[in-house]
mmJSON file of the N, C-alpha and C atoms, coordinates in Angstrom:
{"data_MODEL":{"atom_site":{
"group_PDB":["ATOM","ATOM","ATOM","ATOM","ATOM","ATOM","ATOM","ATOM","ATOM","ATOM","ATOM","ATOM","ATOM","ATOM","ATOM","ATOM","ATOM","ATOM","ATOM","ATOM","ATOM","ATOM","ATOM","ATOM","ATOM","ATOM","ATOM","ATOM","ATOM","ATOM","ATOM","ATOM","ATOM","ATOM","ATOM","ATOM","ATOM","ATOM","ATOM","ATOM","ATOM","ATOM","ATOM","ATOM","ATOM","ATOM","ATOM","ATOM","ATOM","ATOM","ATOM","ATOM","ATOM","ATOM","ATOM","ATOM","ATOM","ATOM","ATOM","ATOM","ATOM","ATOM","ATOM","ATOM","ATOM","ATOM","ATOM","ATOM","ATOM","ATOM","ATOM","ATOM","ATOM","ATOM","ATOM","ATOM","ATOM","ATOM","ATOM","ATOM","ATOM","ATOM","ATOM","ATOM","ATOM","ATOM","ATOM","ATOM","ATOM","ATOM","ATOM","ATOM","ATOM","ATOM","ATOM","ATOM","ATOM","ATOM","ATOM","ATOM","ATOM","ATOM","ATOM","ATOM","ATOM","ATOM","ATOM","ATOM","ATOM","ATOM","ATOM","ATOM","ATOM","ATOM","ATOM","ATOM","ATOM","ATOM","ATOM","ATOM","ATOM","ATOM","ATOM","ATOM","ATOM","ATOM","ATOM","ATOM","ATOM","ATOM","ATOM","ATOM","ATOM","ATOM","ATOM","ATOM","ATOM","ATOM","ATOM","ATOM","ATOM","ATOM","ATOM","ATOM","ATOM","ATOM","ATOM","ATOM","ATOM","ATOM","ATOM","ATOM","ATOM","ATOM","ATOM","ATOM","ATOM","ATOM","ATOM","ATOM","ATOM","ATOM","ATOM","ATOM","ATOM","ATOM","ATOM","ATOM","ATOM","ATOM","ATOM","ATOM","ATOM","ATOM","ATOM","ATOM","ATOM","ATOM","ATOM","ATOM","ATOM","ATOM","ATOM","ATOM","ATOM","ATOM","ATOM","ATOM","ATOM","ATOM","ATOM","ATOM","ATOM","ATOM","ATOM","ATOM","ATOM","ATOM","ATOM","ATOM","ATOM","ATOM","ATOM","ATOM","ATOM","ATOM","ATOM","ATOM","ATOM","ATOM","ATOM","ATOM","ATOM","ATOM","ATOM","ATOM","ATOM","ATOM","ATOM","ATOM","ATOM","ATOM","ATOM","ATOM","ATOM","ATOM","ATOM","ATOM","ATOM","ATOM","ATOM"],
"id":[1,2,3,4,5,6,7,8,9,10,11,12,13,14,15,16,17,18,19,20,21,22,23,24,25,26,27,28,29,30,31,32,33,34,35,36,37,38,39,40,41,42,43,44,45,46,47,48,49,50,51,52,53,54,55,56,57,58,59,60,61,62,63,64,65,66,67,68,69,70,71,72,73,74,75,76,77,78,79,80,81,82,83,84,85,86,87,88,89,90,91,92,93,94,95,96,97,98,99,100,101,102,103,104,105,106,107,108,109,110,111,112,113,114,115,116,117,118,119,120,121,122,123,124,125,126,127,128,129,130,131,132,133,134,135,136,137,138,139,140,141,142,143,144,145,146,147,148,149,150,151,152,153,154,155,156,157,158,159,160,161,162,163,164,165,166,167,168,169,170,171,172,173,174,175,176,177,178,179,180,181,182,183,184,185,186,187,188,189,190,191,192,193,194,195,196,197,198,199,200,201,202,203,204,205,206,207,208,209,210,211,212,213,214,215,216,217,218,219,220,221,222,223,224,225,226,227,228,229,230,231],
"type_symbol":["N","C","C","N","C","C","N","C","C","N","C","C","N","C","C","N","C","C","N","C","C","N","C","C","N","C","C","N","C","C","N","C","C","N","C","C","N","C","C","N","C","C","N","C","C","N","C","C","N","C","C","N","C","C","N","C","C","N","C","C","N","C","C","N","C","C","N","C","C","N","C","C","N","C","C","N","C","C","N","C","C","N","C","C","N","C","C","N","C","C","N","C","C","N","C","C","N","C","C","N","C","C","N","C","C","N","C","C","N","C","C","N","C","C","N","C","C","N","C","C","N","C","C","N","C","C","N","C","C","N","C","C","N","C","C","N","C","C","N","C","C","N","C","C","N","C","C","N","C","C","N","C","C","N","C","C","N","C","C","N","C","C","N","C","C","N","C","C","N","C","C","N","C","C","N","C","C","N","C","C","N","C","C","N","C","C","N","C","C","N","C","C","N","C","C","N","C","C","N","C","C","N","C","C","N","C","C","N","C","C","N","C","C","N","C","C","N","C","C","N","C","C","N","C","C","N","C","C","N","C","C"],
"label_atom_id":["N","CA","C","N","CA","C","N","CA","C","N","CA","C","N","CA","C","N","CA","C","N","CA","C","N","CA","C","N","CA","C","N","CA","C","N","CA","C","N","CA","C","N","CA","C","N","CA","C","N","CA","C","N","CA","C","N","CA","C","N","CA","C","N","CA","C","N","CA","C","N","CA","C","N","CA","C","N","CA","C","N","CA","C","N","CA","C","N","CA","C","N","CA","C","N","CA","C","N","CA","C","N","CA","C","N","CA","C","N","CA","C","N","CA","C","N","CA","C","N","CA","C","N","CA","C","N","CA","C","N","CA","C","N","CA","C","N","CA","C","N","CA","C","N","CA","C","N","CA","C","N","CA","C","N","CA","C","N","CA","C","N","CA","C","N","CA","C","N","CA","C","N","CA","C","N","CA","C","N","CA","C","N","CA","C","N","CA","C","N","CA","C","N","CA","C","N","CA","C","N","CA","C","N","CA","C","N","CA","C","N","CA","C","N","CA","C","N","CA","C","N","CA","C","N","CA","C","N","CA","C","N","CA","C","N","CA","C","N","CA","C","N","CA","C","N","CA","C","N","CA","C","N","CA","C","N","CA","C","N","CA","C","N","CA","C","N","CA","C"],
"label_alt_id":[null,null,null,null,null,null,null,null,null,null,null,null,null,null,null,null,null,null,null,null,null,null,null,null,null,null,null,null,null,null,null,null,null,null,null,null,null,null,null,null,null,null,null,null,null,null,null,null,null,null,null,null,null,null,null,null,null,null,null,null,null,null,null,null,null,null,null,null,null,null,null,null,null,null,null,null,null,null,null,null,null,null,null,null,null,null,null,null,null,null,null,null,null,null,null,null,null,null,null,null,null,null,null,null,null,null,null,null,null,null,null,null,null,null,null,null,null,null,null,null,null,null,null,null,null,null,null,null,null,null,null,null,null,null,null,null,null,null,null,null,null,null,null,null,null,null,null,null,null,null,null,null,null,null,null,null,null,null,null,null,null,null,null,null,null,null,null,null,null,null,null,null,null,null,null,null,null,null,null,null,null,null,null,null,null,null,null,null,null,null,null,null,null,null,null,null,null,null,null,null,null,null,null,null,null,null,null,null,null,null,null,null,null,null,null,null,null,null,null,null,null,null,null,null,null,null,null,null,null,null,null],
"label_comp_id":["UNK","UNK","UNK","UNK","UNK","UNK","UNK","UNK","UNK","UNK","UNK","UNK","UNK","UNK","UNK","UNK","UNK","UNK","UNK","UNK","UNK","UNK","UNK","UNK","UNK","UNK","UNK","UNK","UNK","UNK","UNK","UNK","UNK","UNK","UNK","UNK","UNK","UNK","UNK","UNK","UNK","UNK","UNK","UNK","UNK","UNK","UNK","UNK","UNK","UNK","UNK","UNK","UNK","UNK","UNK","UNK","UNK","UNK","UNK","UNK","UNK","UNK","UNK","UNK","UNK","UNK","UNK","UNK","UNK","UNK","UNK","UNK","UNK","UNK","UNK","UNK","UNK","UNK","UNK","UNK","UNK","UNK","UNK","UNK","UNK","UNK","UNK","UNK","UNK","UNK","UNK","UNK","UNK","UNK","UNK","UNK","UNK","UNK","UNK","UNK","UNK","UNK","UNK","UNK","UNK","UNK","UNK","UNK","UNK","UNK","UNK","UNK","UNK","UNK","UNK","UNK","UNK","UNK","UNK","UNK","UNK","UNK","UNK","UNK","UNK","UNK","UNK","UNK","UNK","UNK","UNK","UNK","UNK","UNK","UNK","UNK","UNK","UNK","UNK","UNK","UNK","UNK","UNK","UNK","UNK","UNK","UNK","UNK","UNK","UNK","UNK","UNK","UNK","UNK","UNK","UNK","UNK","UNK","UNK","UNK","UNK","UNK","UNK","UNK","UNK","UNK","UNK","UNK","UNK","UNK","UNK","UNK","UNK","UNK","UNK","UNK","UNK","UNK","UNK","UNK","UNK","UNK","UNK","UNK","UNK","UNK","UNK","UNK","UNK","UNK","UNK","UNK","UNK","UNK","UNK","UNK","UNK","UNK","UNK","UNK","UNK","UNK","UNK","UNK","UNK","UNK","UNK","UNK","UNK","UNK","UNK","UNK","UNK","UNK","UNK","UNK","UNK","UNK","UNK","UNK","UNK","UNK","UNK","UNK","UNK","UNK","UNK","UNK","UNK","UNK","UNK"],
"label_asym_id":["A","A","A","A","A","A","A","A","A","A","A","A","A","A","A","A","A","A","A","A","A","A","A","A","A","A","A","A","A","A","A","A","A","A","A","A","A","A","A","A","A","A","A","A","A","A","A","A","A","A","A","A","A","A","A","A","A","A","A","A","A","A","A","A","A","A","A","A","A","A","A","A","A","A","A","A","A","A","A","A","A","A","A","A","A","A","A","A","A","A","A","A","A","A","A","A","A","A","A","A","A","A","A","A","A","A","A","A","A","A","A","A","A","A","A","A","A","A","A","A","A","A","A","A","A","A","A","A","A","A","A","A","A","A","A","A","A","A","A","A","A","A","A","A","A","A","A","A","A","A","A","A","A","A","A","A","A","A","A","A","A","A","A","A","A","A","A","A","A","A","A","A","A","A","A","A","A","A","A","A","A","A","A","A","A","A","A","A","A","A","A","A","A","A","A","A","A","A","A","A","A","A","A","A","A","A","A","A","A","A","A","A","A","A","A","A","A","A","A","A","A","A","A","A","A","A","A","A","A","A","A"],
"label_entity_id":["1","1","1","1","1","1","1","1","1","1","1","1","1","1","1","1","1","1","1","1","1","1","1","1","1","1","1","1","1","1","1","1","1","1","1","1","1","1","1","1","1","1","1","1","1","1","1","1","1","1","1","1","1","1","1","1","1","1","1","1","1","1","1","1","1","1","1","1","1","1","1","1","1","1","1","1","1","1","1","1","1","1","1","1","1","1","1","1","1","1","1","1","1","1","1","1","1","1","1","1","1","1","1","1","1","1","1","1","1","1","1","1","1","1","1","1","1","1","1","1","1","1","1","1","1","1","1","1","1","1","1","1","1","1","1","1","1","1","1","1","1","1","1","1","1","1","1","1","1","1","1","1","1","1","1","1","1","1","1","1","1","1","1","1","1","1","1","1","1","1","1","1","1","1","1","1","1","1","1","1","1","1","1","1","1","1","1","1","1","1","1","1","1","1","1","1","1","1","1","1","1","1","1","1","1","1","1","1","1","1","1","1","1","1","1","1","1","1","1","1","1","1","1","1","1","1","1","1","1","1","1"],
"label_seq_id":[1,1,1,2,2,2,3,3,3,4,4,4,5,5,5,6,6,6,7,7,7,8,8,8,9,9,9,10,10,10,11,11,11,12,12,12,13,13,13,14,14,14,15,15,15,16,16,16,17,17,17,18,18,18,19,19,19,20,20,20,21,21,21,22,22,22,23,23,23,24,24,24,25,25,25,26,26,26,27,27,27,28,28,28,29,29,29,30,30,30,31,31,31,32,32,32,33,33,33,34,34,34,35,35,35,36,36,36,37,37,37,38,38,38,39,39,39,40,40,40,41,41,41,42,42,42,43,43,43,44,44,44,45,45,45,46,46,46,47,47,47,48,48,48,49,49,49,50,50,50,51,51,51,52,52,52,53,53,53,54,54,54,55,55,55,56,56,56,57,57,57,58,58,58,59,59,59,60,60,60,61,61,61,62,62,62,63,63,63,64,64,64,65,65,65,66,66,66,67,67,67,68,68,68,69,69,69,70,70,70,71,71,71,72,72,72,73,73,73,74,74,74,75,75,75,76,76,76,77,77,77],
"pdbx_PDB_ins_code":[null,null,null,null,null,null,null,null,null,null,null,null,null,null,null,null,null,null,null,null,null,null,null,null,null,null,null,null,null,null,null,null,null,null,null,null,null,null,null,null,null,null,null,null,null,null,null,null,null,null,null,null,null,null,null,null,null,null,null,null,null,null,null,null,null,null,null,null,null,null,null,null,null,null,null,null,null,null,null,null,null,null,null,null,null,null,null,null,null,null,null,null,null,null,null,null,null,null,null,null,null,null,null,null,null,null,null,null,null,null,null,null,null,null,null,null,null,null,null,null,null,null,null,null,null,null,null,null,null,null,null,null,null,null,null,null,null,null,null,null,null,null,null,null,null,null,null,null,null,null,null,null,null,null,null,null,null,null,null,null,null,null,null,null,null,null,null,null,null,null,null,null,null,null,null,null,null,null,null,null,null,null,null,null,null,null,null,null,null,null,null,null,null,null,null,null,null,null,null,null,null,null,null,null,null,null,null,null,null,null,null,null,null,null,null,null,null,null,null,null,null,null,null,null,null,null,null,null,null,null,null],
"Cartn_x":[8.488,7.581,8.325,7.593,8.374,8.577,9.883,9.964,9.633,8.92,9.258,9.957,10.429,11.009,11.434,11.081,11.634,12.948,13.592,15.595,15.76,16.527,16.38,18.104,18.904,20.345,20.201,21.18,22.011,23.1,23.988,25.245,25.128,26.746,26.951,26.933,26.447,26.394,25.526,24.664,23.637,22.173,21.138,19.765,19.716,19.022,18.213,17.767,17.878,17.31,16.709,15.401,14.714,14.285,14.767,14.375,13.284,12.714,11.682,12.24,11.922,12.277,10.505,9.993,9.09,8.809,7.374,7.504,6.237,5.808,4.571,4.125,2.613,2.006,2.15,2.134,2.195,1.225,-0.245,-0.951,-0.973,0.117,0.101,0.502,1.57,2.149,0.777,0.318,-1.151,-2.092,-2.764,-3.15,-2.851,-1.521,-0.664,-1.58,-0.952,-1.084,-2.828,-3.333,-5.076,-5.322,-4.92,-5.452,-4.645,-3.746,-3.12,-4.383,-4.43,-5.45,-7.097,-7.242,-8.813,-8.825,-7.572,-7.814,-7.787,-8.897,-9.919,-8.494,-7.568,-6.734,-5.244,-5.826,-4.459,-4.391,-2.94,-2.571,-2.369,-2.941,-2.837,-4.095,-4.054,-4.91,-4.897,-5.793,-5.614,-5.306,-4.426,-4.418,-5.798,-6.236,-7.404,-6.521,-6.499,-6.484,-7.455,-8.222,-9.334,-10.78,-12.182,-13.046,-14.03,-14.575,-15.568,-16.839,-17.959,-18.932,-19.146,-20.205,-20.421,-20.842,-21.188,-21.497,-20.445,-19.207,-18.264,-16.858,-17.697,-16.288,-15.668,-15.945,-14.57,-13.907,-14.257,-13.118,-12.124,-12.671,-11.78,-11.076,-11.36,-10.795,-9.723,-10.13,-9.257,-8.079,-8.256,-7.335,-6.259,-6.742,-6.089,-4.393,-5.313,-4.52,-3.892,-3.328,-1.986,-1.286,-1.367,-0.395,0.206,-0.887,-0.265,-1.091,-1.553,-2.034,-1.187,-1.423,-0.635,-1.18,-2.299,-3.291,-4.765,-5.422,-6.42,-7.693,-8.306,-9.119,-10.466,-11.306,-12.721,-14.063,-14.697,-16.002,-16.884,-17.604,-19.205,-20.629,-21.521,-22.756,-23.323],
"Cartn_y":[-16.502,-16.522,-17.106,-18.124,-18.425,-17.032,-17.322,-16.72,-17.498,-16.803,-17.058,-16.017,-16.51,-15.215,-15.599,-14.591,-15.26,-14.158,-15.292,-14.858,-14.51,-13.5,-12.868,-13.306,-14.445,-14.691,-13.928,-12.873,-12.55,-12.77,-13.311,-13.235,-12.936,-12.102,-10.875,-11.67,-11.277,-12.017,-13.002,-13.108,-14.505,-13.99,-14.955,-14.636,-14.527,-13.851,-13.754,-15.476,-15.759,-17.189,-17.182,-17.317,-17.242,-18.475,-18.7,-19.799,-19.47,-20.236,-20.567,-21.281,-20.825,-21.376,-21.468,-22.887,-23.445,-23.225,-22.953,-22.891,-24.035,-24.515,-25.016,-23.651,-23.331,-22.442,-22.635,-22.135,-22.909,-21.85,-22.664,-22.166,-21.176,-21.147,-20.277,-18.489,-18.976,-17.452,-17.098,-18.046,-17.391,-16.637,-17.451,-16.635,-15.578,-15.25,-13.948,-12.769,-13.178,-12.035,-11.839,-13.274,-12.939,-11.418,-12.178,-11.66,-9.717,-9.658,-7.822,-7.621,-8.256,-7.415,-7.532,-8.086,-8.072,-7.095,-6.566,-5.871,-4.739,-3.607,-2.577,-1.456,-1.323,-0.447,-0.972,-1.855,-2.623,-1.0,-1.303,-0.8,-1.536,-2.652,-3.49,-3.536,-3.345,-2.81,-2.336,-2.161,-1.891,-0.239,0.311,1.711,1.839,2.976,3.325,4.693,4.468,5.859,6.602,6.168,7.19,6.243,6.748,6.482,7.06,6.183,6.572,5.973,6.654,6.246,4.921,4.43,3.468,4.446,5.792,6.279,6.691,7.106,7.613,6.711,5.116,4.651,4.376,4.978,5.324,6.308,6.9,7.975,7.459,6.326,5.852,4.528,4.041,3.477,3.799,5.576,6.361,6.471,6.53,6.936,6.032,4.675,3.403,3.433,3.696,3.932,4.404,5.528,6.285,6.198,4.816,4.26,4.815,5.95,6.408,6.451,5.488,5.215,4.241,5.054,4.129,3.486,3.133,2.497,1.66,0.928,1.061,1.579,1.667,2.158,1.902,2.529,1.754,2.231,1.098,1.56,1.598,2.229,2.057,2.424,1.29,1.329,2.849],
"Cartn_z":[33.032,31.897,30.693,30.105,29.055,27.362,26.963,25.764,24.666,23.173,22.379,21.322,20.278,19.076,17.879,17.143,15.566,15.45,15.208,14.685,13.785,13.68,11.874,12.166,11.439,11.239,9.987,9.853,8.535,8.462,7.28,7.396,5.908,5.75,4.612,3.493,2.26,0.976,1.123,2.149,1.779,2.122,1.931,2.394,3.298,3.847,5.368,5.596,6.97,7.258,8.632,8.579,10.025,10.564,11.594,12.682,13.692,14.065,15.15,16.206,16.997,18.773,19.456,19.207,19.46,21.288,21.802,23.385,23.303,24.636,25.303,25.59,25.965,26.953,28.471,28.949,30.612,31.13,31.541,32.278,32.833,34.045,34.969,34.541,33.044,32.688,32.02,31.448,30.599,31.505,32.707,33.681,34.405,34.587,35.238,33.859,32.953,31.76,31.303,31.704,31.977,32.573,34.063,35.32,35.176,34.761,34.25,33.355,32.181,31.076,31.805,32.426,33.072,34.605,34.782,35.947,36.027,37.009,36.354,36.331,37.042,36.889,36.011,35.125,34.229,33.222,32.804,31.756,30.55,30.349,29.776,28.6,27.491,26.923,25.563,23.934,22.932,23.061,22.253,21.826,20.417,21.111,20.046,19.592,17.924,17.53,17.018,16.66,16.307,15.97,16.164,16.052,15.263,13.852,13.494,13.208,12.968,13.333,11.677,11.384,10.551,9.009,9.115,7.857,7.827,8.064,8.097,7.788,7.467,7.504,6.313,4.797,4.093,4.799,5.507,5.797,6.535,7.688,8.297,7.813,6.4,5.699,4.914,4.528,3.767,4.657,6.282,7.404,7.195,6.962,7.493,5.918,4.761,4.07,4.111,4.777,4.428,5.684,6.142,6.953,8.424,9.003,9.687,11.534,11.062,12.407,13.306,14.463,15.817,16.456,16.451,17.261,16.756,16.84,16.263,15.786,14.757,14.275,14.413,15.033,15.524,14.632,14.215,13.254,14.168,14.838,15.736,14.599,15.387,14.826,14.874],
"occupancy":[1.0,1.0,1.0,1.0,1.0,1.0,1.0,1.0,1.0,1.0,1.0,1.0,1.0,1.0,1.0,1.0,1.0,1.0,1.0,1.0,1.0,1.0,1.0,1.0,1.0,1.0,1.0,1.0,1.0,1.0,1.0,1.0,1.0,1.0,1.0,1.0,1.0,1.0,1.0,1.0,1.0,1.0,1.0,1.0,1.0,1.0,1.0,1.0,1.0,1.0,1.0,1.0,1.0,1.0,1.0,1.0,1.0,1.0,1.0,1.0,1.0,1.0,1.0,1.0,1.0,1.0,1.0,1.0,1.0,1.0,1.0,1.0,1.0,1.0,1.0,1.0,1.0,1.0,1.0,1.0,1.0,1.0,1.0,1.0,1.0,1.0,1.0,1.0,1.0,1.0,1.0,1.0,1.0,1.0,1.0,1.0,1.0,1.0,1.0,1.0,1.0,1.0,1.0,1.0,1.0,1.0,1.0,1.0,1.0,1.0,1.0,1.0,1.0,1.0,1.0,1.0,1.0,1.0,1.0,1.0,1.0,1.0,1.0,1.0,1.0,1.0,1.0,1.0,1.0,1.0,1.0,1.0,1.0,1.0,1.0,1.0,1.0,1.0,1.0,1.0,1.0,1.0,1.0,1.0,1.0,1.0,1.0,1.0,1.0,1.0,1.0,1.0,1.0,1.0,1.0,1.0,1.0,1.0,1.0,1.0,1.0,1.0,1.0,1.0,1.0,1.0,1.0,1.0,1.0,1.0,1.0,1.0,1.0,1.0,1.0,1.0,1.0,1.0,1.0,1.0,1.0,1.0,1.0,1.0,1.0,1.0,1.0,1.0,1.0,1.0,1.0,1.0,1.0,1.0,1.0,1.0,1.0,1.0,1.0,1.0,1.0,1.0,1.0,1.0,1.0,1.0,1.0,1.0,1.0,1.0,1.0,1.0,1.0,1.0,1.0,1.0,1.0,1.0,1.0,1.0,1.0,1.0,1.0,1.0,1.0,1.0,1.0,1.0,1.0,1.0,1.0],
"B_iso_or_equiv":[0.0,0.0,0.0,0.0,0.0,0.0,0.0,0.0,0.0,0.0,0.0,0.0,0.0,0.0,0.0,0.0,0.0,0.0,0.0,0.0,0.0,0.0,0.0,0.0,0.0,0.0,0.0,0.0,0.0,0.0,0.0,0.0,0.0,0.0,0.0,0.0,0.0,0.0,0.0,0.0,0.0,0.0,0.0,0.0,0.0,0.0,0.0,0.0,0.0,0.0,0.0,0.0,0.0,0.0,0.0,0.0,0.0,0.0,0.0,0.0,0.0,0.0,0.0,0.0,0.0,0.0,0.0,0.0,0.0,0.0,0.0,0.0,0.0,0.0,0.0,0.0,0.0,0.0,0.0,0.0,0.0,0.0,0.0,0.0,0.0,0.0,0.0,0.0,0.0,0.0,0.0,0.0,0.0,0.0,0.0,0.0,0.0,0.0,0.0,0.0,0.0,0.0,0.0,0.0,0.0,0.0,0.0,0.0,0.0,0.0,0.0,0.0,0.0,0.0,0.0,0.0,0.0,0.0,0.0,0.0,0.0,0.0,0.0,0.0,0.0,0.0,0.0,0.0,0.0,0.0,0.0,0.0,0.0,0.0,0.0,0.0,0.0,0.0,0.0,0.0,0.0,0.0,0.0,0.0,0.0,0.0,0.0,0.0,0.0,0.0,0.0,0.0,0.0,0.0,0.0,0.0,0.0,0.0,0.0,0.0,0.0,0.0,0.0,0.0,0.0,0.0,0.0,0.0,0.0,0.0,0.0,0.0,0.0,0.0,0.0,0.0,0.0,0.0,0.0,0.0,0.0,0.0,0.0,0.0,0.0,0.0,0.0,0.0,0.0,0.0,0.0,0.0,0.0,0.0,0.0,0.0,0.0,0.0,0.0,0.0,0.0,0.0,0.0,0.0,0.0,0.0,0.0,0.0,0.0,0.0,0.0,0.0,0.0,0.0,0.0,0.0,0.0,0.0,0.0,0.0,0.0,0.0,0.0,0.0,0.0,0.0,0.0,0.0,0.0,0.0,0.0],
"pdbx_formal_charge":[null,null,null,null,null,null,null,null,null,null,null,null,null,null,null,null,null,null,null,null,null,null,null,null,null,null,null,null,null,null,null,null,null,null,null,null,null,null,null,null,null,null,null,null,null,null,null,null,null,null,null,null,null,null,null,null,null,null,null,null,null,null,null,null,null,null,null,null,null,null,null,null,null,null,null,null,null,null,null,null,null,null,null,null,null,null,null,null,null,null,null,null,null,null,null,null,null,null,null,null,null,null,null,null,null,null,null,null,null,null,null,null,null,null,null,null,null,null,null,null,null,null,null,null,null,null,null,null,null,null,null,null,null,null,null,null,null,null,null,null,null,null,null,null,null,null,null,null,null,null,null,null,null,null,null,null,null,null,null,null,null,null,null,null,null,null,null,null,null,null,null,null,null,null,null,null,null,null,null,null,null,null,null,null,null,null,null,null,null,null,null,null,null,null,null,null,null,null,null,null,null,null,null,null,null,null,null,null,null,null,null,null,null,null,null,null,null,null,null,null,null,null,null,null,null,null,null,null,null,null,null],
"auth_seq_id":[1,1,1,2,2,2,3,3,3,4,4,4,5,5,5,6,6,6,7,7,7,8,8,8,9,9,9,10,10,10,11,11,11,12,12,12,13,13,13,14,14,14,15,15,15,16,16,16,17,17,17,18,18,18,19,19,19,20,20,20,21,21,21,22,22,22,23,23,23,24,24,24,25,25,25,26,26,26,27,27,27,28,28,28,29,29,29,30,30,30,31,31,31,32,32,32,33,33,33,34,34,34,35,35,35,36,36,36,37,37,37,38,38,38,39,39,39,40,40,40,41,41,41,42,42,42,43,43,43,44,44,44,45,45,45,46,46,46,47,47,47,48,48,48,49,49,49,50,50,50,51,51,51,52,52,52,53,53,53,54,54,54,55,55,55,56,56,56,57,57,57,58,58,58,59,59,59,60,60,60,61,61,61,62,62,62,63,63,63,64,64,64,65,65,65,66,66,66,67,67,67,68,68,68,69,69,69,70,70,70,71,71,71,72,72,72,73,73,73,74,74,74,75,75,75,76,76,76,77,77,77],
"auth_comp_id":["UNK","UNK","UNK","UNK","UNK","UNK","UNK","UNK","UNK","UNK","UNK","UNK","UNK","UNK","UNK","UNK","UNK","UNK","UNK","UNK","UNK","UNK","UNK","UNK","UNK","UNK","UNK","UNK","UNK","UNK","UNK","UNK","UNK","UNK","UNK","UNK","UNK","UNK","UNK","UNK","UNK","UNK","UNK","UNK","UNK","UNK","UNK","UNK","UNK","UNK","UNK","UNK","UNK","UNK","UNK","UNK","UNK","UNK","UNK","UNK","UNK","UNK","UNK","UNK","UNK","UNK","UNK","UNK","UNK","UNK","UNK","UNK","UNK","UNK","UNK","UNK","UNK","UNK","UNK","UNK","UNK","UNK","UNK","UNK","UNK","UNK","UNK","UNK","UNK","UNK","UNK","UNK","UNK","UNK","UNK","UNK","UNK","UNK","UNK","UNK","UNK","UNK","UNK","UNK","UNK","UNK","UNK","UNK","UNK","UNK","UNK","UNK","UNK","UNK","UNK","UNK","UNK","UNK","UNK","UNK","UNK","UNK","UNK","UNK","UNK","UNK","UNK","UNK","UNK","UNK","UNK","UNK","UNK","UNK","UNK","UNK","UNK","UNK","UNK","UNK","UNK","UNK","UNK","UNK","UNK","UNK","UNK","UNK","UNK","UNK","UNK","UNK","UNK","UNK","UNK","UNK","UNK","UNK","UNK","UNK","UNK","UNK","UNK","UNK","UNK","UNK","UNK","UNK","UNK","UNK","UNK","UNK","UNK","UNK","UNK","UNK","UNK","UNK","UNK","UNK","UNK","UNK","UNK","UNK","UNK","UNK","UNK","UNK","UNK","UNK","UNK","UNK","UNK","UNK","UNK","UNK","UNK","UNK","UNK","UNK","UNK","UNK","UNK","UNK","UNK","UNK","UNK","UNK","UNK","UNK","UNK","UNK","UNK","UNK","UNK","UNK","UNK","UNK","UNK","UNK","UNK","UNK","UNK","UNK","UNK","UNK","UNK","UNK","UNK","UNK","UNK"],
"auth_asym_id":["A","A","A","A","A","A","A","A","A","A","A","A","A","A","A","A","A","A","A","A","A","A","A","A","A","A","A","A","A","A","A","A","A","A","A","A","A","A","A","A","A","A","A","A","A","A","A","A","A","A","A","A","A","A","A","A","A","A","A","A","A","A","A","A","A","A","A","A","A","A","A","A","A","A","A","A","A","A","A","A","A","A","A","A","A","A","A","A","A","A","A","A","A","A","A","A","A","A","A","A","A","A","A","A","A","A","A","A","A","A","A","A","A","A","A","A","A","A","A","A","A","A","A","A","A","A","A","A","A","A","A","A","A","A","A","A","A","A","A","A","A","A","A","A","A","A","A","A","A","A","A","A","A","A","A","A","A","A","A","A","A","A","A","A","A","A","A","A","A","A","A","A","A","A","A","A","A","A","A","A","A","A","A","A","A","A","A","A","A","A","A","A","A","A","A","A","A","A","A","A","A","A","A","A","A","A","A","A","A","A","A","A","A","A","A","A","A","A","A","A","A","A","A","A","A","A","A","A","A","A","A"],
"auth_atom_id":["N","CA","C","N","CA","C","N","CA","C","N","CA","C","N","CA","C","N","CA","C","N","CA","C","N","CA","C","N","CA","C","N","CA","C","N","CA","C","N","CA","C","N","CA","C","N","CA","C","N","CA","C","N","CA","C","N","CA","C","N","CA","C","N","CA","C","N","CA","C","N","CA","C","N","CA","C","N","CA","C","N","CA","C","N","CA","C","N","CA","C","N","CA","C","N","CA","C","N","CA","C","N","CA","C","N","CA","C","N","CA","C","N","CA","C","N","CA","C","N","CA","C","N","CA","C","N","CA","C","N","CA","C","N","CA","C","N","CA","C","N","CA","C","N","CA","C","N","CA","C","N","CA","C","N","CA","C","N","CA","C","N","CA","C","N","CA","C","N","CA","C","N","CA","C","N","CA","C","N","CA","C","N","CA","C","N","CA","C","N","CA","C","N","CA","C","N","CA","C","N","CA","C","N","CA","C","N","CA","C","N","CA","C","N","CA","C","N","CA","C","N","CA","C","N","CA","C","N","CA","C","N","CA","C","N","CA","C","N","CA","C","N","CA","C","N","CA","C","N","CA","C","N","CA","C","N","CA","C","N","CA","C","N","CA","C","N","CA","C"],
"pdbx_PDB_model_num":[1,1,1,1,1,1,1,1,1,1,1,1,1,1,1,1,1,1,1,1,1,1,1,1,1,1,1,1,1,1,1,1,1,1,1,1,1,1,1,1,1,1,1,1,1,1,1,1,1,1,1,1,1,1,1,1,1,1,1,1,1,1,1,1,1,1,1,1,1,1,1,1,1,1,1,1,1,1,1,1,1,1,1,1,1,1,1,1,1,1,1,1,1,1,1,1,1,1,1,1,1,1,1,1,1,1,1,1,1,1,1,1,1,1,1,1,1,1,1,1,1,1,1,1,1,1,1,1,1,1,1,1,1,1,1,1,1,1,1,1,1,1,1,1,1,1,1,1,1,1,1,1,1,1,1,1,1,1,1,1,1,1,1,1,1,1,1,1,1,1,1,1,1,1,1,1,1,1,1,1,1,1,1,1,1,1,1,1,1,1,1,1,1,1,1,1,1,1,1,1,1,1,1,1,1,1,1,1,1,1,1,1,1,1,1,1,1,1,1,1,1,1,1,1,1,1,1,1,1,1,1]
}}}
């Protein structure tokens, strides 16, 4: 599978300087990682942390604010 990553170089007394290491996609890794997230027993998948309904969603706006969610936050109709 190809990598990509952003480099955090520090060296002491200077700025931070971040590089990019550019990839192609290659089909086939895209499809592997398709075919995990579309399959019925994948673990592959969003974390929900909490759900609220649509009258309820300052509250779950209020949630989002104090930074302490691990997962995402879902508004339903």
């Amino acid at each position: 599978m190809t990598k990509h990553r952003l480099l955090n170089v520090i060296k002491r007394g200077s700025i931070p300087q971040y590089t990019f290491a550019v990839v192609v996609p290659h089909g086939g890794d895209l499809q592997q990682i398709m075919d995990l997230a579309m399959s019925p027993d994948s673990s592959i998948g969003p974390v929900i942390d909490r759900t609220y309904s649509l009258e309820d969603a300052e509250q779950a706006f209020a949630y989002l604010e104090q930074g302490h969610a691990t997962g995402k936050v879902i508004i339903v109709p």
